[in-house]
N, C-alpha and C positions, 0 to 999 in steps of 0.2 A: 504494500500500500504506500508506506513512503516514499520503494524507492519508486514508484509511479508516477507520484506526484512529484518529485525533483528530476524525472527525466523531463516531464508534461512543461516544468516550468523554466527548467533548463532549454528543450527546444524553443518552444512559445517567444524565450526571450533571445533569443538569438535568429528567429525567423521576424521578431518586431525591427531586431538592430539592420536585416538584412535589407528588410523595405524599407528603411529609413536612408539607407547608404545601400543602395546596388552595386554602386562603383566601387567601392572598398571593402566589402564581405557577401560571399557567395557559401550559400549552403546547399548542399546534398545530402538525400535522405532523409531529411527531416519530414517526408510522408509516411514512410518506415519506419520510423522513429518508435512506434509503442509495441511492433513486432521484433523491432532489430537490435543491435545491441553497438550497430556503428552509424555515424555520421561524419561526413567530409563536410571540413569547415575553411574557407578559403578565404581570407580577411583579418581585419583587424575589430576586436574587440574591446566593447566598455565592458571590461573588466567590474569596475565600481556597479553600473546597472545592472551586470548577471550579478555578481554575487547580493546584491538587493533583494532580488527577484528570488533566490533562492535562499537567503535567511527567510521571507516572508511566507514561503511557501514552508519553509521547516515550525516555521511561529504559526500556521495555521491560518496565514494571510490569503486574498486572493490570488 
């Protein structure tokens, strides 16, 4: 169950970061994502935003 929810919020927030910046983070897999246990990540990440998104999601956040 947790780790579901930290895959759900971990993808989610890196498919928000993707369509915010096409041109400097591309993601793969992330339709796969709740079957699969890989994901290709091509870019640069807010670091500070995922890891938000996933204390919030460990605190029981949306």
């Amino acid at each position: 169950m947790l780790e579901e929810k930290l895959k759900e919020a971990i993808v989610g927030e890196l498919q928000r970061q993707a369509a915010d910046r096409p041109q400097s983070l591309k993601i793969q897999g992330a339709g796969d994502a709740q079957s699969s246990e890989e994901l290709t990540v091509n870019g640069n990440i807010d670091l500070g935003a995922l890891v938000m998104v996933v204390a919030g999601s460990v605190a029981g956040g949306p």
